[in-house]
C-alpha positions in Angstrom: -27.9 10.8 -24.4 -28.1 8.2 -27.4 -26.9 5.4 -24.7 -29.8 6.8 -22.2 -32.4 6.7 -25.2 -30.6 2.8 -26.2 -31.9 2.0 -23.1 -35.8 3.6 -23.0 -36.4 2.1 -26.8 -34.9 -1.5 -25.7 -37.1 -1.2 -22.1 -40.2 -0.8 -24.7 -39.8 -3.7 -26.4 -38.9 -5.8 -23.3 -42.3 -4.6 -22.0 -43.8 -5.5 -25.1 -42.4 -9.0 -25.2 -43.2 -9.7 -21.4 -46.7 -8.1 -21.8 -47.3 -10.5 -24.5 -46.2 -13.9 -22.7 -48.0 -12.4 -19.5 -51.3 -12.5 -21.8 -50.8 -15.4 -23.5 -50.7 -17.8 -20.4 -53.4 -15.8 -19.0 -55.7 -16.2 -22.2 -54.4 -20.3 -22.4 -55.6 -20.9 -18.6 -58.9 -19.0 -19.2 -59.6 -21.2 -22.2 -62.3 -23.8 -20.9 -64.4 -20.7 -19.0 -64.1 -18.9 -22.6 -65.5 -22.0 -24.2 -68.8 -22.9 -22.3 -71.2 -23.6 -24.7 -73.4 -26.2 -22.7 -76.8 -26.5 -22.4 -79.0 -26.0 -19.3 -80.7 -29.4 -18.2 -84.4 -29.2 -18.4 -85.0 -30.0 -14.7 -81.8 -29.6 -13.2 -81.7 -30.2 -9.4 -80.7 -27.0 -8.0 -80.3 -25.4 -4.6 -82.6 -23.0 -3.7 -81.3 -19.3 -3.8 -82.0 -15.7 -2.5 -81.1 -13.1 -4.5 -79.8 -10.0 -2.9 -80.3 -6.4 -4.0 -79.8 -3.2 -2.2 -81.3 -0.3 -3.9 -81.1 3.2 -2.7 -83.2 5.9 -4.4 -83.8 3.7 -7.7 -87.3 4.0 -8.2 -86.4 4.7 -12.4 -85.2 1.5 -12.5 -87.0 -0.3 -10.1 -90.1 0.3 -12.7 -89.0 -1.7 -15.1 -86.1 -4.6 -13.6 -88.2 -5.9 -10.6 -90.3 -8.1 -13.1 -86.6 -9.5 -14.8 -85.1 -10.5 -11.2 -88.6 -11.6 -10.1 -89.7 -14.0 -13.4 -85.8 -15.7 -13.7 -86.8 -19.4 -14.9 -85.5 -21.1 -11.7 -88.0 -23.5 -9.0 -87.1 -21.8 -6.4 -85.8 -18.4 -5.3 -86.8 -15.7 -3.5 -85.4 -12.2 -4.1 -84.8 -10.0 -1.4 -84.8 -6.4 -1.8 -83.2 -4.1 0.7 -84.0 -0.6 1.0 -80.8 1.1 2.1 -82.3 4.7 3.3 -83.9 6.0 0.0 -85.7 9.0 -0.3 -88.0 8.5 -3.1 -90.6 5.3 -3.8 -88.6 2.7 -4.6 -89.7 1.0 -1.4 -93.3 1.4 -2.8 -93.0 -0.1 -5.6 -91.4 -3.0 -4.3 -94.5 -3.4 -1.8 -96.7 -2.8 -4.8 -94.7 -6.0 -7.0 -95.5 -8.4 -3.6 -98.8 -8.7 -4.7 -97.7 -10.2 -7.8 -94.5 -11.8 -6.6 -95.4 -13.6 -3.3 -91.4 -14.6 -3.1 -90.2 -11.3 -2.9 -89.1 -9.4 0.1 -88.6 -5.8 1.2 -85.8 -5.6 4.1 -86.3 -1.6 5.6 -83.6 0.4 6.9 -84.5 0.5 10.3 -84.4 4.4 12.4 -80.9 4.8 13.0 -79.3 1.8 11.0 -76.1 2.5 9.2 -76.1 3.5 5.6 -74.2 2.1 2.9 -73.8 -0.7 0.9 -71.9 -2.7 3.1 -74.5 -2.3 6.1 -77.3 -2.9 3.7 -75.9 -6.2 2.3 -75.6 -7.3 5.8 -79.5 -6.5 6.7 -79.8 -8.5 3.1 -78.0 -11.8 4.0 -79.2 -12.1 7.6 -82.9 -11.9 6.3 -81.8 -14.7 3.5 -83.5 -17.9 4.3 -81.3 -20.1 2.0 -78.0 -20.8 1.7 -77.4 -20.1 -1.9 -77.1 -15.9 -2.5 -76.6 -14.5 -5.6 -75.8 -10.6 -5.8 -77.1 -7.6 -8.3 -77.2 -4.2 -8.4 -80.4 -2.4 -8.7 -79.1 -0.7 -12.1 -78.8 -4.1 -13.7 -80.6 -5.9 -15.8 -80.1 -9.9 -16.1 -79.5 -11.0 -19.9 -81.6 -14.3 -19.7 -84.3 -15.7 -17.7 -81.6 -18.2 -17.4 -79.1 -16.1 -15.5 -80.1 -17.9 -11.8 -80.1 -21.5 -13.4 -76.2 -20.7 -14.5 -75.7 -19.3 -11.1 -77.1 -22.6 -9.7 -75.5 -25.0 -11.8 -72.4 -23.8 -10.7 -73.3 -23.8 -7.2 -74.2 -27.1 -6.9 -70.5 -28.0 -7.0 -68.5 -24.6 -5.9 -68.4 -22.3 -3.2 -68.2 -18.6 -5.1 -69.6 -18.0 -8.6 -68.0 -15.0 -10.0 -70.1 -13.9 -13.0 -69.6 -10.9 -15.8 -71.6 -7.7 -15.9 -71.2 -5.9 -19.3 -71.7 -2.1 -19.3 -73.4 -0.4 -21.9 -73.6 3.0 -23.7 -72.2 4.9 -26.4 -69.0 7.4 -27.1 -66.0 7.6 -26.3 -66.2 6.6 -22.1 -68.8 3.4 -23.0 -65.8 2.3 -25.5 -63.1 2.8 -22.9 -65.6 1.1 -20.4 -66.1 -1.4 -22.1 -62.4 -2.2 -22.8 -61.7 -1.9 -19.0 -64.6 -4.1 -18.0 -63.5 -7.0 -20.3 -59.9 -6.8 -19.4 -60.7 -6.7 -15.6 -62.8 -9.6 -15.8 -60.0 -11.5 -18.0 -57.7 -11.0 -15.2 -60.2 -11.4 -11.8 -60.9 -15.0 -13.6 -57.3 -15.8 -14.4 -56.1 -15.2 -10.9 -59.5 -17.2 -9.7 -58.7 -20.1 -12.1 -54.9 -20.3 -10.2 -56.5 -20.5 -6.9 -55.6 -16.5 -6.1 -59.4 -15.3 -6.4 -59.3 -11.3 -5.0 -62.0 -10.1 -6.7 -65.4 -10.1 -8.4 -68.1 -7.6 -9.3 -71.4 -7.3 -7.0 -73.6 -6.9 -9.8 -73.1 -10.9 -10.8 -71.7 -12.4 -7.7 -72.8 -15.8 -6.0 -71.6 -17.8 -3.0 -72.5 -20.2 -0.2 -73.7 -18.3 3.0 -72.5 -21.6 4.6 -69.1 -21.8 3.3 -68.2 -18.3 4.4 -68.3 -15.4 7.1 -70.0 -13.1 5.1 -71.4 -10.8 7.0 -68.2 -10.6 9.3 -66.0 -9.8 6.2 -68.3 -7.2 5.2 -67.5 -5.2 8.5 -64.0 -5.0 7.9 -62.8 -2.3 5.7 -65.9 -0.2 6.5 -63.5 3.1 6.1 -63.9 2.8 2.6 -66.6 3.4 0.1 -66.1 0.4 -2.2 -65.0 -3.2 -1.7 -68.5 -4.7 -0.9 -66.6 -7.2 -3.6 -63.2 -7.5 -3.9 -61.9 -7.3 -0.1 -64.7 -9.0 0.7 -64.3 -11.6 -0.9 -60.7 -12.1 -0.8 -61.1 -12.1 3.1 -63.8 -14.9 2.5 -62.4 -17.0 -0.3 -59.4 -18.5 1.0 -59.6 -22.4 0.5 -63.1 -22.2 -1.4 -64.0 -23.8 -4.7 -64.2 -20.6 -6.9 -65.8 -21.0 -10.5 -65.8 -18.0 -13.2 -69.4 -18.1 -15.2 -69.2 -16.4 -18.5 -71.9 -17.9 -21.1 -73.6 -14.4 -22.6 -76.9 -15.8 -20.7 -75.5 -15.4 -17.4 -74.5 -11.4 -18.0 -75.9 -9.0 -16.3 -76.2 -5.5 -18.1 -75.5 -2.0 -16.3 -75.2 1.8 -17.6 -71.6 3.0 -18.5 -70.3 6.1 -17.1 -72.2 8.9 -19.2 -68.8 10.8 -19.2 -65.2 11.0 -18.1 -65.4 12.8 -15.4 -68.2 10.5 -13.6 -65.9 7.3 -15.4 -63.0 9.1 -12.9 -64.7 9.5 -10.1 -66.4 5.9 -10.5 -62.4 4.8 -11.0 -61.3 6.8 -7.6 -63.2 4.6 -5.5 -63.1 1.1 -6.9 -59.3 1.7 -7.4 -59.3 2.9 -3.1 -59.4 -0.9 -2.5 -56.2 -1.8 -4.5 -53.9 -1.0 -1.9 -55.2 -3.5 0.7 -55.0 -6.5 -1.5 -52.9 -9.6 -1.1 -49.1 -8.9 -1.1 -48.5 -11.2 -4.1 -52.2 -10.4 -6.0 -50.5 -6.6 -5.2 -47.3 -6.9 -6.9 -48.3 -8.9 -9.6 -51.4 -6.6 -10.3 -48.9 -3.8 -10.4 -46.4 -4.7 -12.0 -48.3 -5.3 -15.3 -50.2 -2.0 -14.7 -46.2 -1.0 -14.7 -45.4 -2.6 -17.6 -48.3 -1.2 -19.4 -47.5 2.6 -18.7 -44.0 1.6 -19.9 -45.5 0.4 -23.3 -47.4 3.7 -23.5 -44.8 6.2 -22.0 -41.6 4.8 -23.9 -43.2 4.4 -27.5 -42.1 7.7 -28.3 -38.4 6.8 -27.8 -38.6 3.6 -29.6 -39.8 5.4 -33.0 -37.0 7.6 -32.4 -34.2 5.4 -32.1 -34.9 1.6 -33.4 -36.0 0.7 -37.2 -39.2 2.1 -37.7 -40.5 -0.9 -39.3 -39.5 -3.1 -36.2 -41.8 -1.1 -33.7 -44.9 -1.3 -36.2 -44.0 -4.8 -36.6 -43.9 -5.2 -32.5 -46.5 -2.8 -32.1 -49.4 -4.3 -34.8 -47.9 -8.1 -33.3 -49.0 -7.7 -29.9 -52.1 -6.1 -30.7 -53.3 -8.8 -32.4 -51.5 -11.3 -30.4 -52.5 -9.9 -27.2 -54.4 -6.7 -27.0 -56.9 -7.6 -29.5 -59.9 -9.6 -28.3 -59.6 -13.2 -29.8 -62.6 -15.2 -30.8 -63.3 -16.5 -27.3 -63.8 -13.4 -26.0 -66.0 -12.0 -28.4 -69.0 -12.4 -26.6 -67.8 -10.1 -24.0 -67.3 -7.6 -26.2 -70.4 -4.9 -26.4 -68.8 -3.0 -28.9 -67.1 -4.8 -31.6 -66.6 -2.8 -33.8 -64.3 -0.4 -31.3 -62.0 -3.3 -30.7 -59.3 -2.3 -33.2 -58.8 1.0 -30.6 -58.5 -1.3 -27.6 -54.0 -0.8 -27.5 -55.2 2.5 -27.5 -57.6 2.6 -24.6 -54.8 0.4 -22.9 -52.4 3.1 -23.2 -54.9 5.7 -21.9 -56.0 3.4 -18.8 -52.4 2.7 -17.9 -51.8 6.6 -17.7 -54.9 7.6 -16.1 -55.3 4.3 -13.4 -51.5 5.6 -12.9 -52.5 8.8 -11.7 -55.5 7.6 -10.0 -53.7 5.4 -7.9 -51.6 8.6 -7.1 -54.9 10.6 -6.2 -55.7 8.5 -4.1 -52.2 8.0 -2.3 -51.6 11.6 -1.6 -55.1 12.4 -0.7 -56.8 9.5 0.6 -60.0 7.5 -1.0 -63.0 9.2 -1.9 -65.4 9.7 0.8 -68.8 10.3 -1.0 -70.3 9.0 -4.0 
Protein backbone atom coordinates (compact mmCIF):
# COMPACT_ATOMS: atom_id res chain seq x y z
CA UNK A 1 0.00 0.00 0.00
CA UNK A 2 2.64 2.84 1.12
CA UNK A 3 4.85 1.64 -2.14
CA UNK A 4 1.42 1.92 -4.36
CA UNK A 5 0.76 5.54 -2.78
CA UNK A 6 5.04 6.20 -3.34
CA UNK A 7 4.13 5.79 -6.66
CA UNK A 8 0.62 8.01 -7.17
CA UNK A 9 2.34 11.14 -5.03
CA UNK A 10 5.70 10.83 -7.25
CA UNK A 11 3.31 10.49 -10.66
CA UNK A 12 1.81 14.00 -9.36
CA UNK A 13 4.76 15.76 -9.28
CA UNK A 14 6.14 14.26 -12.49
CA UNK A 15 2.93 15.62 -14.07
CA UNK A 16 3.50 18.81 -12.50
CA UNK A 17 7.06 19.13 -13.68
CA UNK A 18 6.21 18.05 -17.42
CA UNK A 19 3.05 20.24 -17.37
CA UNK A 20 5.20 23.03 -16.50
CA UNK A 21 8.00 22.59 -19.32
CA UNK A 22 5.04 21.66 -21.73
CA UNK A 23 3.77 25.44 -20.97
CA UNK A 24 6.75 27.10 -20.86
CA UNK A 25 7.86 26.32 -24.59
CA UNK A 26 4.37 26.79 -25.55
CA UNK A 27 4.16 30.37 -23.88
CA UNK A 28 8.10 31.10 -25.34
CA UNK A 29 6.99 30.26 -29.06
CA UNK A 30 3.68 32.30 -28.62
CA UNK A 31 5.75 35.26 -27.53
CA UNK A 32 5.82 37.63 -30.69
CA UNK A 33 1.73 36.98 -31.34
CA UNK A 34 1.38 37.92 -27.51
CA UNK A 35 3.41 41.11 -28.23
CA UNK A 36 1.69 42.94 -31.24
CA UNK A 37 1.38 46.25 -30.35
CA UNK A 38 1.68 47.89 -33.94
CA UNK A 39 -0.14 50.41 -35.42
CA UNK A 40 -2.63 50.18 -38.39
CA UNK A 41 -1.16 52.19 -41.48
CA UNK A 42 -3.46 55.02 -42.35
CA UNK A 43 -4.14 53.85 -45.95
CA UNK A 44 -2.98 50.49 -45.99
CA UNK A 45 -3.34 48.57 -49.34
CA UNK A 46 -5.60 45.85 -48.48
CA UNK A 47 -7.48 43.13 -50.33
CA UNK A 48 -10.85 43.39 -50.63
CA UNK A 49 -12.99 41.04 -48.30
CA UNK A 50 -16.47 39.37 -47.83
CA UNK A 51 -17.45 38.78 -44.60
CA UNK A 52 -19.47 35.71 -43.97
CA UNK A 53 -22.32 35.29 -41.43
CA UNK A 54 -24.91 32.71 -41.16
CA UNK A 55 -27.66 33.57 -38.87
CA UNK A 56 -30.50 31.43 -37.98
CA UNK A 57 -33.36 32.84 -35.93
CA UNK A 58 -31.26 35.84 -34.53
CA UNK A 59 -33.36 38.62 -35.11
CA UNK A 60 -32.38 39.96 -31.03
CA UNK A 61 -29.16 40.38 -32.23
CA UNK A 62 -29.47 41.14 -35.56
CA UNK A 63 -31.03 44.66 -34.16
CA UNK A 64 -28.24 45.88 -32.87
CA UNK A 65 -24.71 44.02 -34.59
CA UNK A 66 -25.69 44.50 -38.36
CA UNK A 67 -24.64 48.28 -38.07
CA UNK A 68 -20.94 46.92 -36.23
CA UNK A 69 -20.13 44.36 -39.13
CA UNK A 70 -21.60 46.80 -41.68
CA UNK A 71 -19.63 50.36 -40.51
CA UNK A 72 -15.95 48.27 -39.92
CA UNK A 73 -13.36 51.06 -41.12
CA UNK A 74 -12.09 49.11 -44.09
CA UNK A 75 -12.28 50.43 -48.31
CA UNK A 76 -13.75 47.71 -49.29
CA UNK A 77 -15.87 44.84 -48.11
CA UNK A 78 -18.99 43.55 -48.44
CA UNK A 79 -20.74 41.51 -45.83
CA UNK A 80 -22.77 38.72 -46.72
CA UNK A 81 -25.52 37.46 -44.66
CA UNK A 82 -26.91 34.04 -45.01
CA UNK A 83 -30.19 33.07 -43.83
CA UNK A 84 -29.93 29.43 -42.85
CA UNK A 85 -33.90 28.54 -42.50
CA UNK A 86 -34.96 30.99 -39.68
CA UNK A 87 -38.32 31.26 -38.55
CA UNK A 88 -38.52 34.72 -37.26
CA UNK A 89 -37.44 38.30 -39.00
CA UNK A 90 -34.06 38.18 -39.08
CA UNK A 91 -34.12 38.02 -42.81
CA UNK A 92 -36.21 41.34 -42.69
CA UNK A 93 -34.22 43.15 -41.01
CA UNK A 94 -31.31 42.41 -42.96
CA UNK A 95 -33.46 43.58 -46.21
CA UNK A 96 -34.46 46.56 -44.20
CA UNK A 97 -30.23 47.52 -43.32
CA UNK A 98 -29.71 47.26 -47.53
CA UNK A 99 -31.09 50.45 -47.79
CA UNK A 100 -28.58 51.81 -45.71
CA UNK A 101 -25.70 49.44 -46.45
CA UNK A 102 -25.71 49.09 -50.35
CA UNK A 103 -22.66 46.32 -49.69
CA UNK A 104 -24.57 44.11 -47.86
CA UNK A 105 -26.06 40.88 -49.00
CA UNK A 106 -28.88 38.48 -47.92
CA UNK A 107 -28.15 34.77 -49.34
CA UNK A 108 -31.91 32.80 -48.72
CA UNK A 109 -32.18 29.32 -47.92
CA UNK A 110 -33.66 28.11 -50.97
CA UNK A 111 -37.10 25.34 -50.66
CA UNK A 112 -35.56 22.32 -49.85
CA UNK A 113 -31.72 23.30 -49.28
CA UNK A 114 -29.94 21.60 -46.43
CA UNK A 115 -29.85 23.08 -43.06
CA UNK A 116 -26.99 23.69 -40.89
CA UNK A 117 -24.16 25.58 -40.57
CA UNK A 118 -21.99 23.78 -42.76
CA UNK A 119 -24.53 23.96 -45.76
CA UNK A 120 -25.17 27.59 -44.98
CA UNK A 121 -21.49 28.56 -45.10
CA UNK A 122 -21.29 26.90 -48.41
CA UNK A 123 -24.38 29.06 -49.92
CA UNK A 124 -22.16 31.97 -48.07
CA UNK A 125 -18.78 31.42 -49.89
CA UNK A 126 -20.09 30.52 -53.29
CA UNK A 127 -22.05 33.92 -53.33
CA UNK A 128 -18.63 35.72 -52.15
CA UNK A 129 -17.30 37.79 -54.88
CA UNK A 130 -13.74 38.33 -53.41
CA UNK A 131 -11.27 36.24 -52.47
CA UNK A 132 -10.56 37.41 -48.98
CA UNK A 133 -13.48 35.84 -46.38
CA UNK A 134 -13.46 36.53 -42.97
CA UNK A 135 -16.02 34.53 -40.66
CA UNK A 136 -18.42 35.65 -37.59
CA UNK A 137 -21.07 34.44 -35.83
CA UNK A 138 -24.28 36.26 -35.66
CA UNK A 139 -24.05 36.45 -31.67
CA UNK A 140 -20.78 38.36 -32.02
CA UNK A 141 -19.93 41.54 -31.77
CA UNK A 142 -16.50 42.92 -33.26
CA UNK A 143 -14.38 44.93 -30.61
CA UNK A 144 -13.08 47.68 -33.00
CA UNK A 145 -14.10 49.24 -36.23
CA UNK A 146 -10.62 48.00 -36.81
CA UNK A 147 -11.22 44.33 -36.55
CA UNK A 148 -11.35 43.83 -40.81
CA UNK A 149 -8.18 46.06 -41.22
CA UNK A 150 -6.26 43.43 -38.68
CA UNK A 151 -7.91 40.69 -40.67
CA UNK A 152 -6.48 42.36 -43.86
CA UNK A 153 -3.19 43.14 -42.79
CA UNK A 154 -2.58 39.84 -42.19
CA UNK A 155 -3.91 38.61 -45.26
CA UNK A 156 -2.03 40.40 -47.47
CA UNK A 157 0.82 38.08 -46.62
CA UNK A 158 -0.88 34.62 -45.26
CA UNK A 159 -3.26 32.27 -46.24
CA UNK A 160 -5.53 31.56 -42.80
CA UNK A 161 -5.94 34.32 -40.10
CA UNK A 162 -7.04 32.69 -36.95
CA UNK A 163 -8.32 35.44 -34.68
CA UNK A 164 -9.71 35.31 -30.80
CA UNK A 165 -13.29 35.55 -29.74
CA UNK A 166 -13.63 36.42 -25.90
CA UNK A 167 -16.84 35.29 -24.26
CA UNK A 168 -18.45 37.29 -21.80
CA UNK A 169 -20.77 37.01 -18.71
CA UNK A 170 -20.75 36.68 -15.14
CA UNK A 171 -20.68 33.63 -12.40
CA UNK A 172 -19.29 30.88 -11.99
CA UNK A 173 -19.68 29.23 -15.92
CA UNK A 174 -18.51 32.88 -17.65
CA UNK A 175 -15.31 32.39 -15.21
CA UNK A 176 -14.70 28.78 -16.24
CA UNK A 177 -15.47 30.04 -19.84
CA UNK A 178 -13.38 32.29 -19.83
CA UNK A 179 -10.45 30.22 -18.53
CA UNK A 180 -11.22 27.52 -21.18
CA UNK A 181 -11.49 29.98 -24.04
CA UNK A 182 -7.97 31.57 -23.30
CA UNK A 183 -6.29 28.33 -22.83
CA UNK A 184 -7.78 26.92 -26.06
CA UNK A 185 -6.65 29.69 -27.95
CA UNK A 186 -3.02 29.49 -26.30
CA UNK A 187 -2.74 26.07 -27.61
CA UNK A 188 -4.76 26.32 -31.29
CA UNK A 189 -1.96 29.26 -31.87
CA UNK A 190 0.94 27.28 -30.53
CA UNK A 191 0.35 24.33 -32.65
CA UNK A 192 -0.38 26.98 -35.68
CA UNK A 193 2.90 28.81 -34.91
CA UNK A 194 4.82 25.04 -35.37
CA UNK A 195 3.20 24.52 -38.66
CA UNK A 196 0.48 21.86 -36.98
CA UNK A 197 -2.65 24.37 -37.33
CA UNK A 198 -6.02 21.99 -36.47
CA UNK A 199 -8.06 24.43 -35.41
CA UNK A 200 -9.69 27.92 -35.01
CA UNK A 201 -12.92 29.48 -33.95
CA UNK A 202 -15.64 30.56 -36.73
CA UNK A 203 -16.57 33.59 -34.89
CA UNK A 204 -12.92 35.24 -35.90
CA UNK A 205 -11.76 33.12 -38.73
CA UNK A 206 -10.15 34.49 -42.13
CA UNK A 207 -8.69 32.78 -45.15
CA UNK A 208 -8.08 32.87 -48.94
CA UNK A 209 -10.99 31.26 -50.96
CA UNK A 210 -8.10 30.87 -53.48
CA UNK A 211 -5.71 29.13 -51.44
CA UNK A 212 -8.08 26.47 -50.32
CA UNK A 213 -11.11 23.97 -51.13
CA UNK A 214 -13.33 25.34 -48.95
CA UNK A 215 -16.41 24.56 -49.75
CA UNK A 216 -15.30 20.84 -50.57
CA UNK A 217 -13.84 20.50 -46.88
CA UNK A 218 -16.97 21.66 -45.52
CA UNK A 219 -18.84 18.56 -47.02
CA UNK A 220 -16.81 16.21 -45.25
CA UNK A 221 -17.69 15.43 -41.79
CA UNK A 222 -21.28 16.54 -42.38
CA UNK A 223 -22.32 13.58 -39.68
CA UNK A 224 -21.48 15.85 -37.07
CA UNK A 225 -22.86 18.97 -35.61
CA UNK A 226 -19.73 21.03 -35.16
CA UNK A 227 -16.43 21.36 -37.00
CA UNK A 228 -17.45 24.12 -39.39
CA UNK A 229 -13.77 25.13 -37.84
CA UNK A 230 -11.51 22.85 -36.67
CA UNK A 231 -11.82 19.77 -39.32
CA UNK A 232 -12.31 22.11 -41.63
CA UNK A 233 -9.70 23.72 -41.57
CA UNK A 234 -7.20 21.14 -40.71
CA UNK A 235 -8.48 19.38 -44.06
CA UNK A 236 -7.69 22.88 -45.75
CA UNK A 237 -4.57 24.08 -44.07
CA UNK A 238 -1.98 21.73 -44.97
CA UNK A 239 1.05 23.68 -46.50
CA UNK A 240 -0.71 27.23 -46.01
CA UNK A 241 0.80 30.29 -44.41
CA UNK A 242 -1.18 30.34 -41.05
CA UNK A 243 -0.93 33.62 -38.85
CA UNK A 244 -2.63 33.92 -35.18
CA UNK A 245 -4.14 37.68 -34.76
CA UNK A 246 -4.47 38.65 -31.14
CA UNK A 247 -4.32 42.60 -30.68
CA UNK A 248 -7.61 43.31 -28.24
CA UNK A 249 -8.86 45.30 -31.51
CA UNK A 250 -9.26 42.35 -33.53
CA UNK A 251 -11.59 40.32 -30.75
CA UNK A 252 -14.71 39.52 -31.42
CA UNK A 253 -17.06 39.35 -28.27
CA UNK A 254 -19.80 36.47 -27.80
CA UNK A 255 -22.32 35.40 -24.77
CA UNK A 256 -20.96 32.75 -22.31
CA UNK A 257 -22.95 29.78 -21.54
CA UNK A 258 -25.68 31.24 -18.96
CA UNK A 259 -25.14 27.92 -16.95
CA UNK A 260 -23.44 24.63 -16.70
CA UNK A 261 -25.68 22.55 -18.07
CA UNK A 262 -25.93 24.69 -21.54
CA UNK A 263 -21.71 25.13 -20.94
CA UNK A 264 -22.03 20.92 -21.11
CA UNK A 265 -23.97 20.50 -23.78
CA UNK A 266 -22.11 23.42 -25.76
CA UNK A 267 -18.78 21.14 -24.61
CA UNK A 268 -20.50 17.77 -26.05
CA UNK A 269 -20.51 18.91 -29.41
CA UNK A 270 -17.35 20.94 -29.96
CA UNK A 271 -15.50 18.16 -28.15
CA UNK A 272 -17.48 15.38 -31.05
CA UNK A 273 -14.72 16.70 -33.39
CA UNK A 274 -11.68 15.67 -31.25
CA UNK A 275 -11.57 12.30 -32.22
CA UNK A 276 -11.08 12.82 -35.94
CA UNK A 277 -8.06 15.07 -35.59
CA UNK A 278 -4.54 14.50 -36.85
CA UNK A 279 -2.91 11.34 -35.31
CA UNK A 280 0.02 13.38 -33.84
CA UNK A 281 -2.33 16.86 -33.06
CA UNK A 282 -4.51 13.64 -31.26
CA UNK A 283 -1.92 12.27 -29.07
CA UNK A 284 -0.34 15.29 -28.14
CA UNK A 285 -3.69 17.04 -27.34
CA UNK A 286 -4.42 14.17 -25.14
CA UNK A 287 -1.81 13.43 -23.51
CA UNK A 288 -1.68 16.87 -21.78
CA UNK A 289 -5.53 16.63 -21.19
CA UNK A 290 -3.98 13.29 -19.44
CA UNK A 291 -1.54 14.90 -17.60
CA UNK A 292 -3.87 17.38 -16.36
CA UNK A 293 -6.45 14.92 -14.85
CA UNK A 294 -3.40 13.38 -13.26
CA UNK A 295 -2.44 16.77 -11.50
CA UNK A 296 -6.11 17.05 -10.34
CA UNK A 297 -6.90 13.26 -9.50
CA UNK A 298 -3.51 12.44 -7.63
CA UNK A 299 -3.17 15.68 -5.42
CA UNK A 300 -4.96 14.00 -2.83
CA UNK A 301 -2.19 11.36 -2.49
CA UNK A 302 0.63 13.63 -2.71
CA UNK A 303 -0.64 15.68 0.55
CA UNK A 304 -0.89 12.37 2.06
CA UNK A 305 2.33 10.99 1.58
CA UNK A 306 5.19 13.73 0.56
CA UNK A 307 6.24 16.96 2.83
CA UNK A 308 3.45 18.97 2.94
CA UNK A 309 5.44 22.05 2.37
CA UNK A 310 6.92 20.48 -0.93
CA UNK A 311 3.37 20.10 -2.71
CA UNK A 312 2.43 23.84 -1.73
CA UNK A 313 5.69 24.76 -2.86
CA UNK A 314 5.04 22.68 -6.42
CA UNK A 315 1.61 23.47 -6.34
CA UNK A 316 1.70 27.61 -5.73
CA UNK A 317 5.13 27.21 -8.41
CA UNK A 318 3.35 26.10 -11.29
CA UNK A 319 0.53 28.19 -10.81
CA UNK A 320 2.31 31.11 -11.21
CA UNK A 321 4.81 29.69 -13.53
CA UNK A 322 2.37 28.14 -15.66
CA UNK A 323 -1.27 28.16 -14.85
CA UNK A 324 -1.40 31.71 -14.08
CA UNK A 325 -1.94 34.18 -16.93
CA UNK A 326 1.43 36.13 -17.44
CA UNK A 327 1.44 39.71 -18.55
CA UNK A 328 1.23 38.90 -22.28
CA UNK A 329 -1.87 37.34 -21.95
CA UNK A 330 -3.57 39.74 -19.96
CA UNK A 331 -5.43 41.16 -22.60
CA UNK A 332 -7.24 38.01 -23.21
CA UNK A 333 -8.28 37.82 -19.95
CA UNK A 334 -12.17 39.17 -19.41
CA UNK A 335 -12.06 38.50 -15.97
CA UNK A 336 -9.01 39.44 -14.19
CA UNK A 337 -9.77 39.44 -11.20
CA UNK A 338 -10.85 35.48 -11.34
CA UNK A 339 -7.42 34.54 -12.58
CA UNK A 340 -5.96 33.43 -9.14
CA UNK A 341 -8.94 30.40 -9.45
CA UNK A 342 -7.71 29.47 -12.95
CA UNK A 343 -5.47 25.86 -11.46
CA UNK A 344 -8.76 25.44 -10.12
CA UNK A 345 -10.91 25.66 -13.19
CA UNK A 346 -7.98 23.54 -14.76
CA UNK A 347 -8.62 20.84 -12.51
CA UNK A 348 -12.43 20.94 -12.95
CA UNK A 349 -12.09 21.06 -16.96
CA UNK A 350 -9.61 18.16 -16.97
CA UNK A 351 -12.34 16.05 -15.02
CA UNK A 352 -15.35 17.13 -16.70
CA UNK A 353 -13.68 17.26 -20.66
CA UNK A 354 -12.57 13.74 -19.31
CA UNK A 355 -15.93 12.48 -18.98
CA UNK A 356 -17.23 14.36 -21.87
CA UNK A 357 -14.90 12.74 -24.11
CA UNK A 358 -16.42 9.51 -22.58
CA UNK A 359 -20.13 10.65 -23.30
CA UNK A 360 -19.41 11.00 -26.32
CA UNK A 361 -17.43 7.67 -26.89
CA UNK A 362 -20.11 5.41 -25.47
CA UNK A 363 -22.99 7.18 -26.93
CA UNK A 364 -21.99 8.98 -29.94
CA UNK A 365 -21.95 13.02 -30.61
CA UNK A 366 -24.79 15.03 -29.99
CA UNK A 367 -27.23 15.19 -32.66
CA UNK A 368 -29.26 18.49 -32.07
CA UNK A 369 -28.41 21.65 -30.71
Amino acid sequence: MKLLLNVLSYTWLLAALVLWLWHGLRFHRLRKYLNQKEAIPLEPDLPPISLIICFHNEASNLKHLLSEWCEQDYSDFEVIMVDDHSTDNGAALVQEAQKSYPFLKLVNASEGSASGKKAALQRGIIAAQNDALAFCDADCAPASKHWLKEIGLRLKKNDVVLGYGPLQGEGFTAWLSDYETVNTALRYWSYASMGKAYMGVGRNLAYRKSSMQAVQALNKHQDLLSGDDDLTLREMADGLKVICMSPERSFTYSPAPLNLKQWWRQKGRHYSTAWRYERGVRFSLGLEGFLQLLFALLLPFAFWQLDIRLVLLVFIGRWFISAYPRKSQRDLIQHKRQAWLWPFFEMFWAVATTLLHLRNLIWGAPSKW
